[in-house]
N, C-alpha and C positions, 0 to 999 in steps of 0.2 A: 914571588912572595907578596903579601898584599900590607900594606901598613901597620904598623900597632894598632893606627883607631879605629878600624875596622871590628874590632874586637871587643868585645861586650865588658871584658874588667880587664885590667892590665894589672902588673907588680908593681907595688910602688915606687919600684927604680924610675921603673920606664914612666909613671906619671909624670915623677919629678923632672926625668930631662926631658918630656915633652912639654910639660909647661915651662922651663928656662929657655927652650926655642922658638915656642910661640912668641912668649913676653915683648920681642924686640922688634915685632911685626904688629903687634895690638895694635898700633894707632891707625898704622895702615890698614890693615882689615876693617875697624870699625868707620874709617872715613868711606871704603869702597864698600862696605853693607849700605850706609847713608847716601851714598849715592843712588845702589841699586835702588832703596829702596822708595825715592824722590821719581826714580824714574820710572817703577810700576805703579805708583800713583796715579803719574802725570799720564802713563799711556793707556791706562784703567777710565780713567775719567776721561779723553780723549775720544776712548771709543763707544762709553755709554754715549755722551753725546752727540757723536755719532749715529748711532742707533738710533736713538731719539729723536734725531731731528730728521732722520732719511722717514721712520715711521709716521713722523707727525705731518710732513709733505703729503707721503705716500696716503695719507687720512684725511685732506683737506685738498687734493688734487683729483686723485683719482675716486671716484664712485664705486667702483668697482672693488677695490681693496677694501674698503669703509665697509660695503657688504658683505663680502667675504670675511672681513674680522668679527661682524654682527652674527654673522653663521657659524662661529667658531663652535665647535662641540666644549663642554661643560669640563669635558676631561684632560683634553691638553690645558685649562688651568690648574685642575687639581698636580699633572704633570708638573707642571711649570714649578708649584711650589715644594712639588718633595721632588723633585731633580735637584733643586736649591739646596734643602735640608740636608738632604744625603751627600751632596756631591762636599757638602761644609765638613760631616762628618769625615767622609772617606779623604778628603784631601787634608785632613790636620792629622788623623793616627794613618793611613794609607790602606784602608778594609773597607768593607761593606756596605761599600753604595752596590753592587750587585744583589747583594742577600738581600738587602733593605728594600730594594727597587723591585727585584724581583717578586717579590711577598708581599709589595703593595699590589704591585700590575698585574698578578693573580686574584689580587681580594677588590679589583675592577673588572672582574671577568676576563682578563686577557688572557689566549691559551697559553704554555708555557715554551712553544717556540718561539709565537709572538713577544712574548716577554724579553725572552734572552735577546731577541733581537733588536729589542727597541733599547735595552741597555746598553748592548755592546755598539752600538751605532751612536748614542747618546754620548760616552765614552771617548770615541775616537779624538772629537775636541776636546772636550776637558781632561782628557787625560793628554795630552798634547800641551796643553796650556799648563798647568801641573809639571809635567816633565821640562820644560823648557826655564819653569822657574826652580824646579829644584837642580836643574845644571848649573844655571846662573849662581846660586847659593851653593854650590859645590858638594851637593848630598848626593852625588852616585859614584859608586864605583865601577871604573868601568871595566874590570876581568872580572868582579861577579854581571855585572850587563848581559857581555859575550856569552859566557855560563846560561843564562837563563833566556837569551831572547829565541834561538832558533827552533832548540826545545819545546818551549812553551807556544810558539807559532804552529807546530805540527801539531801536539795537542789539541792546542785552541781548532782548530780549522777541522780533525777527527771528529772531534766532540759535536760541532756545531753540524755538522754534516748527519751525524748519529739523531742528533735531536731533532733533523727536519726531518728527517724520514722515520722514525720512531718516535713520536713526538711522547707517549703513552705511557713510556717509560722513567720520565723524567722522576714523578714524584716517586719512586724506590729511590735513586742515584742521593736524592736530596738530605734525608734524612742519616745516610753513612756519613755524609758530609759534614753534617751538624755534629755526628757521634764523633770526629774527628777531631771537627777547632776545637768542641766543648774540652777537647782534653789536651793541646794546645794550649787554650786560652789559660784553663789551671795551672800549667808547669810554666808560661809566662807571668800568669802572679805571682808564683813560689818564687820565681826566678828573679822579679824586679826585686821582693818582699829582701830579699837575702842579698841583695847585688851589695850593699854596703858595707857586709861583712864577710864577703869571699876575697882573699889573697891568690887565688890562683886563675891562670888563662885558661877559659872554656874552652873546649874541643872543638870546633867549628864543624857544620855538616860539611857532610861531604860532595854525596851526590846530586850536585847542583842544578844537571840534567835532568835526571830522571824527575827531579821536584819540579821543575819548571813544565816537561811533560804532563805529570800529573794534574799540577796547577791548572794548565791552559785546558787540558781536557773536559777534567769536572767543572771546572767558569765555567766553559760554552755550556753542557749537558744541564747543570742546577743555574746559569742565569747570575754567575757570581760562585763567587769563591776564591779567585786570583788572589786575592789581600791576605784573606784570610788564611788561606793553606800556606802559600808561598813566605809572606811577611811575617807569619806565624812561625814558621818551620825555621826558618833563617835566622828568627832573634832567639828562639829555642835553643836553637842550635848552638848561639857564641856570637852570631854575628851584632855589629851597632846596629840597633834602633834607627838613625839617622840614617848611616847611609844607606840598611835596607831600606826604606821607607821610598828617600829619593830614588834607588834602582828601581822598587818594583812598582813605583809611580811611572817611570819612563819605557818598561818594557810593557807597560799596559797597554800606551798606546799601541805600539804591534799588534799586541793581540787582539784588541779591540776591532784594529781595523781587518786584520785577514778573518776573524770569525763570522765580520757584520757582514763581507762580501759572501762570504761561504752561505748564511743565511739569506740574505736578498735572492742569491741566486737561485738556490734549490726550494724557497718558501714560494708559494703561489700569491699570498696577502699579508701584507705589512698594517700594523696599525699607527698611521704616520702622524696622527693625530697626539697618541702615547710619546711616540719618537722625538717628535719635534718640542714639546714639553719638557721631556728631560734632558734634550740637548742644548736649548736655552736656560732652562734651571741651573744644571752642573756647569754651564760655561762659565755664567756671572758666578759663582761661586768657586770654583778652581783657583784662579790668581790670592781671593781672600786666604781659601784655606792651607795652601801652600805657606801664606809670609805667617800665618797661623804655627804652621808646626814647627817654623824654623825658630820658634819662642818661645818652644818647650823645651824642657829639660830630656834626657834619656829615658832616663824612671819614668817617668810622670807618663812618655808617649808608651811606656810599657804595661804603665796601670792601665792607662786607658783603653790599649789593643785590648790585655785581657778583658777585663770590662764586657766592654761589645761583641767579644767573641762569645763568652760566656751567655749572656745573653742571649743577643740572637740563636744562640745555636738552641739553647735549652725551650725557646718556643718554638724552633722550626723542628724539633723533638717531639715537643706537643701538643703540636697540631697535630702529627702526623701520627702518633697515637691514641689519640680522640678521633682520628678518623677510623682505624682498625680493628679498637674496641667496642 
């Protein structure tokens, strides 16, 4: 059985004695958040500095680096700073740096294997960096974790495998997808719009398999979508906000990483240029948007899912109908 706070509204019995149980530990949680939180500062600025001063060597030593940063392509900065953007957005509500990255790295002429792969390899660190801070902050549950990580591994690695060998097919897969969250992301507005006036416990989904399947499939195949379908479906469903958010931030990393190998291996040309952009973008950005979401209310990270879902989905709808029409 998984805890009351796992659970998107509880009775007001159970609020009551779970706030009489907390209350006697508050002081010590908030001294051990102030701790945490002193020390992804201190290890945040630690390793910018780091960075900075091995690059600033590496530019006033070697010749040859100095040149090689002068021949940098135009596009690993454009990278660099919507890896940043997006990695901000997806690491504070836990969605759509895939959708977002993908439907940039398309509208840079990137093909759409190309793309998925320079995301999901982008991924692998900052969603690593991300999972490690939302463990630290105590937002995942680890029997929904099990539930979704092996699942969503077979998936993910299906899909990615699908998409380099049929690469052609991707923009069909894209638009079900959008038809999907877009209607998600609605029953997650209705669903926050009203959270303060339901008395009763939501039904939780169920099949947490088959979701994480599906999840990791269509990511790999549309380049994105894990947040979305997944975090989507789970808060839909009953589950908290928060600790989906932290789980399906740390099952990311998995999938990121078994899809990026599945793509390296089976694609003939990577665009490393893309790659390395957004893997530096989303990295410096993970630690921020993480202490980010832990400082939002439930609601609030609920508007915001819906939101973005909405959104996005209703352009990647219509693009794809101005293309048909």
């Amino acid at each position: 059985m998984e805890k009351d706070t796992t659970t998107l509204v509880a009775p007001a019995a159970n609020i009551i004695a779970e706030s009489k149980a907390v209350a006697p530990k508050e002081n010590g949680i908030n001294t051990e958040n102030s701790t945490l939180r002193k020390q992804r500062w201190i290890y945040g600025l630690a390793g910018l500095l780091l960075l900075v001063t091995g690059l600033g060597i590496a530019w006033w030593q070697s010749p040859d680096f100095r040149v090689y940063v002068e021949d940098v392509p135009p596009t690993f900065y454009y990278f660099l700073i919507a890896g940043f953007i997006f990695a901000m957005i997806d690491g504070a509500i836990g969605m759509s740096y895939g959708i977002t990255s993908t439907t940039f790295s398309l509208s840079m002429g990137i093909p759409p294997a190309s793309a998925s792969t320079a995301v999901h390899i982008s991924e692998i660190l900052s969603c690593g960096i991300a999972g490690w801070m939302h463990l630290r902050m105590g937002n995942i549950n680890k029997k929904l974790f099990k539930l979704l990580i092996l699942p969503g591994i077979a998936g993910a690695v299906i899909g990615a495998y699908l998409l380099s060998s049929l690469e052609h097919y991707a923009q069909y897969t894209k638009p079900l997808v959008s038809l999907y969250t877009l209607i998600l992301g609605t029953v997650i507005l209705k669903r926050a719009i009203q959270a303060q006036r339901r008395k009763v416990v939501t039904n939780k989904i169920k099949r947490i398999g088959f979701l994480g399947f599906g999840g990791g499939f269509i990511d790999a195949i549309g380049g994105g979508g894990w947040g979305s379908i997944v975090l989507s479906s789970l808060i839909a469903g009953g589950r908290h906000p928060r600790f989906s958010l932290g789980t399906v931030k740390a099952t990311r990393f998995f999938i990121a990483m078994l899809s990026s190998l599945t793509f390296v291996t089976v694609l003939s040309h990577v665009h490393w240029d893309a790659v390395l952009g957004l893997v530096l973008g989303s990295a410096i950005a993970s630690p921020i948007a993480a202490r980010v979401s832990n400082k939002i209310s439930a609601k609030t990270i609920m508007v915001a899912v819906a939101v973005i879902v909405i959104l996005v989905s209703m352009k990647s709808i219509y693009t794809f109908l101005g293309k048909i029409i």
